[in-house]
C-alpha positions as CSV (number, residue, x, y, z in Angstrom):
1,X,35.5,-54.0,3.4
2,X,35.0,-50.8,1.7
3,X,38.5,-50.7,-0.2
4,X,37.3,-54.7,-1.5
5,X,34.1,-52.9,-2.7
6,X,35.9,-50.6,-4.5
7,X,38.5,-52.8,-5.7
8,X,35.8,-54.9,-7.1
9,X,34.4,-51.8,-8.5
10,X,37.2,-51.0,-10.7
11,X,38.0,-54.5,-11.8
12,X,34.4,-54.0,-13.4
13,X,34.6,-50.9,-14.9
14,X,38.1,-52.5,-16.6
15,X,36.5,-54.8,-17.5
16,X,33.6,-53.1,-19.3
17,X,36.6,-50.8,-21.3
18,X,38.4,-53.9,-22.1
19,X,35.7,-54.5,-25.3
20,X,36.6,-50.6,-26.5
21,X,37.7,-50.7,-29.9
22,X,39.7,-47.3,-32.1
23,X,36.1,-47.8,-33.7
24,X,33.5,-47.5,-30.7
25,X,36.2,-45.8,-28.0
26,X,35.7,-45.9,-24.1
27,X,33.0,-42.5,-23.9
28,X,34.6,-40.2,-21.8
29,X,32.2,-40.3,-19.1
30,X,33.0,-43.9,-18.6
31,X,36.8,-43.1,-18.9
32,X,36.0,-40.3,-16.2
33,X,34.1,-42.6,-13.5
34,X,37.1,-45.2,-14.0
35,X,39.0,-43.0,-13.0
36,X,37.8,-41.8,-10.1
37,X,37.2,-45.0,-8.8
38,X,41.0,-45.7,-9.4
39,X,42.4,-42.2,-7.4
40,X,39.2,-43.3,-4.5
41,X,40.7,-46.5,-4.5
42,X,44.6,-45.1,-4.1
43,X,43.9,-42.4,-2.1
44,X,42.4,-44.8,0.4
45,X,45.2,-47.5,-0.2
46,X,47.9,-44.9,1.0
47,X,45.8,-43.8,3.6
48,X,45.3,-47.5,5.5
49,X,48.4,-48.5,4.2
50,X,47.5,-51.0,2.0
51,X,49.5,-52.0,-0.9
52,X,53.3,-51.2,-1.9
53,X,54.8,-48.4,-3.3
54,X,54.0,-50.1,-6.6
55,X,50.7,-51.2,-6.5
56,X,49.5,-47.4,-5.0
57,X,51.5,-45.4,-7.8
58,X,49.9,-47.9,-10.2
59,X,46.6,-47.1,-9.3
60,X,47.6,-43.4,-9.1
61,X,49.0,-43.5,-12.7
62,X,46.0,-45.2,-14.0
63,X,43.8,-42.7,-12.6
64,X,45.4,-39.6,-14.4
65,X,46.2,-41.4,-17.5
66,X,42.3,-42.7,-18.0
67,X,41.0,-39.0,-16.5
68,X,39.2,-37.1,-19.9
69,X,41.0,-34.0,-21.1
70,X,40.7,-31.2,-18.8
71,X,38.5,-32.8,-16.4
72,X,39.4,-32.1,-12.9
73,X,39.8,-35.8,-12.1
74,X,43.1,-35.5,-13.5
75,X,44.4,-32.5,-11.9
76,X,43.2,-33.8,-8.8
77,X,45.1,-37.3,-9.6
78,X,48.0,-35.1,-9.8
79,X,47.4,-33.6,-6.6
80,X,47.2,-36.5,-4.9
81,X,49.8,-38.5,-6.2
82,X,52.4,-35.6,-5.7
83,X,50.9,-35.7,-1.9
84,X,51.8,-39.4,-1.4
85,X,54.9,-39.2,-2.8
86,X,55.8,-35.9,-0.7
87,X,54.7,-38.4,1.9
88,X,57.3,-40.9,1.3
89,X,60.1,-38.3,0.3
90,X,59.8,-36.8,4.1
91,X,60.0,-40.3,5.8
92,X,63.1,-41.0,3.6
93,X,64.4,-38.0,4.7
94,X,63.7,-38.5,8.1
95,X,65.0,-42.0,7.8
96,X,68.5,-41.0,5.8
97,X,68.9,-38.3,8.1
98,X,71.7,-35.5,7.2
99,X,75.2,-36.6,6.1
100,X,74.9,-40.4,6.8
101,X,71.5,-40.2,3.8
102,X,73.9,-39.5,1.3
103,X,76.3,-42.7,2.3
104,X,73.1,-45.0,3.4
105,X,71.3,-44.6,0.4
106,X,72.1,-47.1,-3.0
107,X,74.5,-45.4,-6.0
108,X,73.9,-48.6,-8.1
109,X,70.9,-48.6,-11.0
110,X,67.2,-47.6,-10.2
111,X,64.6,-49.4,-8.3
112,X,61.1,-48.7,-7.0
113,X,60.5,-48.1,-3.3
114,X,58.6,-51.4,-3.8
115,X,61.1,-53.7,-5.5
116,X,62.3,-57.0,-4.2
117,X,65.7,-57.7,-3.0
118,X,65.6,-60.9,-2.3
119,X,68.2,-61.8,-4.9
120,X,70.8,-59.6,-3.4
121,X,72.5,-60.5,0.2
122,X,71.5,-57.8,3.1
123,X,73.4,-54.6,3.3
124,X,73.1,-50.6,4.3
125,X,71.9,-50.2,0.6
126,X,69.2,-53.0,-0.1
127,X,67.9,-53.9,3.4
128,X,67.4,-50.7,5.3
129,X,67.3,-52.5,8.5
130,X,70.6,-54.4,8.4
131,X,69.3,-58.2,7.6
132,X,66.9,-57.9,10.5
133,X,63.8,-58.8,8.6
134,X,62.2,-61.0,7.2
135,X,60.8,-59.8,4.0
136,X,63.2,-58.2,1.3
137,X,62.6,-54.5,2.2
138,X,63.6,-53.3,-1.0
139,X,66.1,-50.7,-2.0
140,X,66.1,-47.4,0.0
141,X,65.7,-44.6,-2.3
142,X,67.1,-40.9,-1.8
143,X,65.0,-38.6,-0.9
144,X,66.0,-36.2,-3.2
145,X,64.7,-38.8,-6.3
146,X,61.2,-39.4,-4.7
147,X,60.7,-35.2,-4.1
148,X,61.6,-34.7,-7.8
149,X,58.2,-37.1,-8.9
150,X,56.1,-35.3,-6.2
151,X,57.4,-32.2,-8.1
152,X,56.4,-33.6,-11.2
153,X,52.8,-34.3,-10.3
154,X,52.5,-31.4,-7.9
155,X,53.2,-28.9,-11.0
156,X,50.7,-30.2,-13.0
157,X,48.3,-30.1,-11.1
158,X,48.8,-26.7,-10.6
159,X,49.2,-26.3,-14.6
160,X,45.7,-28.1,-14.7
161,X,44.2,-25.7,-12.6
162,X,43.2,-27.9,-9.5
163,X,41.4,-26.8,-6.8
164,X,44.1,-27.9,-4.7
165,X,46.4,-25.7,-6.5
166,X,46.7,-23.0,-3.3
167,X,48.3,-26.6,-1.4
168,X,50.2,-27.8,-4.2
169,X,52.2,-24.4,-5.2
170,X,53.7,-23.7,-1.7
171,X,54.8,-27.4,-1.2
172,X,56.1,-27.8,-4.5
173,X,58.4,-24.3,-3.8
174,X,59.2,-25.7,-0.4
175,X,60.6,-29.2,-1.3
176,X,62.6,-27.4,-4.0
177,X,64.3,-25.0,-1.5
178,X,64.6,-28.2,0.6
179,X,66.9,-30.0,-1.7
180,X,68.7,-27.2,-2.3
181,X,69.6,-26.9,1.7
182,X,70.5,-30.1,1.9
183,X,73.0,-29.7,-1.5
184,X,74.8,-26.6,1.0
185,X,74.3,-28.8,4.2
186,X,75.6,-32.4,3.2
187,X,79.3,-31.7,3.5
188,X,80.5,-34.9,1.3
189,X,80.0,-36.2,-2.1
190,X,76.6,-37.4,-2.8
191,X,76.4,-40.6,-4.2
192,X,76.4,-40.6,-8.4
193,X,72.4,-42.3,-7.9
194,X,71.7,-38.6,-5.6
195,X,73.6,-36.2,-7.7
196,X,71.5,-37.4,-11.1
197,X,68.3,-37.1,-8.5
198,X,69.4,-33.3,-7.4
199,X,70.3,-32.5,-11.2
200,X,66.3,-34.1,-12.5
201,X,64.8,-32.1,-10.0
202,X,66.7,-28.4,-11.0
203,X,65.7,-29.3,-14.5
204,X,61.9,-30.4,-13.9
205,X,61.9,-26.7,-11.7
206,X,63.3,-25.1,-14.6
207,X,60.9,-26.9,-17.1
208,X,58.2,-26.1,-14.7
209,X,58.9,-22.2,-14.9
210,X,58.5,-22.2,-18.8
211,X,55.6,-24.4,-18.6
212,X,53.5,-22.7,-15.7
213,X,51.6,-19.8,-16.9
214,X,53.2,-16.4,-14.7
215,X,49.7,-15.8,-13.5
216,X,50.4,-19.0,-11.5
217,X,53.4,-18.3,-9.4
218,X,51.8,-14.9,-8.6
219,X,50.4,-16.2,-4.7
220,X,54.0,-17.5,-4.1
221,X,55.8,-13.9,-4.6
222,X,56.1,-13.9,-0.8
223,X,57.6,-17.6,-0.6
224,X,59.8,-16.6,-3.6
225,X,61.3,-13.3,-2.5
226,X,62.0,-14.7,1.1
227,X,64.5,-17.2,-0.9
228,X,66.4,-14.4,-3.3
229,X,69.8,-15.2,-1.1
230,X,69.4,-18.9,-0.9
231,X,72.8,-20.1,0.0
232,X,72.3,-23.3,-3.2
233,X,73.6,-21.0,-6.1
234,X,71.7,-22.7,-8.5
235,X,68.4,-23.0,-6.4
236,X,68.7,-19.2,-5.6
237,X,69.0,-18.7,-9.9
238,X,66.3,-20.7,-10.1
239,X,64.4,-18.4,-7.6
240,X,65.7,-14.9,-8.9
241,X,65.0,-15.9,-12.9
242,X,61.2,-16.9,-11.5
243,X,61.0,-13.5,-9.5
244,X,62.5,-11.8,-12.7
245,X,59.8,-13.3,-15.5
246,X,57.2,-12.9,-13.0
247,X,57.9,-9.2,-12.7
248,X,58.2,-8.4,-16.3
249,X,54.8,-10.1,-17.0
250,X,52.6,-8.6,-14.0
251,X,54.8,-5.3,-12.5
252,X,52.1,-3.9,-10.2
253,X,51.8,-6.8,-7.8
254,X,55.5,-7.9,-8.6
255,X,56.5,-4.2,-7.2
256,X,54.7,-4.2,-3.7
257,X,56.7,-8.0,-3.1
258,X,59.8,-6.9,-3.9
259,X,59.3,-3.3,-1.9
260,X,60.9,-4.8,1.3
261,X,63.4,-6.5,-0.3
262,X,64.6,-3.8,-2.7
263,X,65.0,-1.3,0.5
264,X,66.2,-4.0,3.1
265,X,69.2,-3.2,5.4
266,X,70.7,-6.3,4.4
267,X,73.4,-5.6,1.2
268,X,72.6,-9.0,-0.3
269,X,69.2,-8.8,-0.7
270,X,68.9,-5.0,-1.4
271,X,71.4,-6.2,-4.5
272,X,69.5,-9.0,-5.5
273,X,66.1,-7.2,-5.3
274,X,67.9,-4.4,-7.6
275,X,69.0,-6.8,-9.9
276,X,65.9,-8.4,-10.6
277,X,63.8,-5.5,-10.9
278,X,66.8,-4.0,-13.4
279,X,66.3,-7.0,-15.4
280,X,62.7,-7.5,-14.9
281,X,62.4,-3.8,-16.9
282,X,64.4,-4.9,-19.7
283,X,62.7,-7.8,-20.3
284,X,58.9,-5.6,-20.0
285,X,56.2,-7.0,-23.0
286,X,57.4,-5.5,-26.3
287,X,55.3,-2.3,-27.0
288,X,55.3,-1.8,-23.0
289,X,59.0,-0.9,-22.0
290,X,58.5,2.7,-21.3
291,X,55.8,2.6,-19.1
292,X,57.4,-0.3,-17.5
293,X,60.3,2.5,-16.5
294,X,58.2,5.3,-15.8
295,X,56.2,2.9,-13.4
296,X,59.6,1.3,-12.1
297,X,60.6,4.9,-11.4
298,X,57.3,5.9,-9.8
299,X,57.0,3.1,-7.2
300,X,60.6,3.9,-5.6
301,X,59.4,7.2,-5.0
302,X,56.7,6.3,-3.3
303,X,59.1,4.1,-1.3
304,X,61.1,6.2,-0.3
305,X,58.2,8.8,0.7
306,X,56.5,5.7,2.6
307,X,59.9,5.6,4.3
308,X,60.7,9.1,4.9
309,X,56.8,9.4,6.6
310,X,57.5,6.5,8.9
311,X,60.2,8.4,10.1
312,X,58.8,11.8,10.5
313,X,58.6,12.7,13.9
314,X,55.7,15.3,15.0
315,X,56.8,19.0,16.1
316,X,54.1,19.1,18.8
317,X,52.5,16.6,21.2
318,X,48.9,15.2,19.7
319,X,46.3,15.8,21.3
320,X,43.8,13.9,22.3
């Protein structure tokens, strides 16, 4: 009952913007209430699930592209969105499992997760239950290509400044390490459809990291430096060129993340922690590359004097 309230709700308020002309525009408090009618109505839609793939990312899409220029209604759109499709990327996973995923899922042309098949016969790619039902179950998508969207929405709402931004940044970071296990763990060739999903989602990461202002990644320094050896070359570049700008732009907080990397007993990440500190002083704000050094310099001393007190052992029994 509710979601036919508020279906009928924003069939109106459509309605009411369909007489807008480039003369007498929608008012942006009319564009705003649409719109969060619109991410109510798909939030609640996913939720009971009601509606395909289609018809929720519709109403998802609508909702961020009628949300009023840095009104929160967008970056929580984005929020959302990037939620439901995290949603549907973990089932897919869970569905494609390990090594057979990469030979299940379709390398032909792209499709929705809602899309008919009817037209085609049944088979491992279009009917992910082997012509046992009854309804064309569409095309079963990699994993990989629905995380890359969530990534998508997920960083801007973090761009936007949502209030979900604390959820969004450690999930986003998380799927990305994800797909990069699973390029190290799938020993066989993906499938041409997954390797152009694996290759959009390193590029919207890397586009991400220019876009992102560094104060953003600054709460993930802990998620970032646990990942400075991740075994997916090109995940773990991704990871140590983040770490690297990140330290360059804000060194004090940078310094005390890295700390127990940089003096780890393990070689590789000592190395790693070396290198991007190394790097993160040469690339120090212009004007600032001196006291960048001299501060670089002071905080392995203190290190090292941290480390050198934990193992000092007392000459005399304390007393109590």
């Amino acid at each position: 009952r509710a979601l036919a309230l508020l279906r009928e709700e924003c069939a109106a308020l459509d309605a009411s913007r369909g007489g807008a002309t480039p003369a007498q525009p929608t008012p942006p408090e009319a564009r705003r209430r649409e719109a969060e009618a619109l991410l109510q109505l798909g939030r609640w839609s996913a939720e009971a699930g009601q509606g395909t793939f289609a018809d929720v990312s519709d109403l998802f899409k609508r909702a961020i592209g009628l949300a009023p220029r840095g009104s929160p209604v967008g970056a929580e759109a984005n929020f959302h969105y990037g939620a439901y499709l995290d949603a549907l990327a973990a089932d897919a996973k869970a569905r494609q499992g390990g090594t057979a995923g990469a030979e299940r899922v379709g390398g032909g042309g792209s499709a929705g997760a809602g899309a008919s098949a009817a037209a085609a016969p049944p088979n491992s790619r279009t009917d992910r239950l082997s012509g046992r039902s009854r309804i064309p179950l569409g095309e079963d998508i990699p994993f990989v290509e629905i995380t890359g969207a969530a990534l998508r929405h997920y960083g801007a709402a973090v761009g936007l400044g949502s209030d979900h931004a604390a959820q969004a940044l450690p999930r986003l970071l998380t799927a990305f390490f994800e797909v990069g296990s699973r390029c190290v763990a799938v020993p066989r060739p993906p499938s041409p459809r997954e390797r152009a999903a694996r290759s959009e989602v390193l590029a919207g990461m890397q586009g991400l990291v220019k876009a992102l202002p560094m104060r953003a990644w600054l709460p993930a320094l802990p998620q970032l430096t646990s990942r400075v050896c991740h075994p997916h070359p090109e995940t773990q570049g991704v990871a140590r060129h983040l770490l690297t700008r990140v330290a360059a732009a804000y060194p004090h907080q940078s310094l005390w993340a890295l700390a127990a990397v940089a003096k780890s007993a393990v070689p590789a990440r000592a190395e790693a922690a070396a290198a991007i500190l190394a790097s993160a002083k040469r690339h120090a704000q212009p004007g600032r590359q001196e006291a960048a050094r001299r501060l670089h310099a002071a905080f392995a001393a203190l290190c090292d004097q941290l480390i050198r007190l934990c193992h000092h052992a007392p000459a005399g029994r304390a007393r109590s």
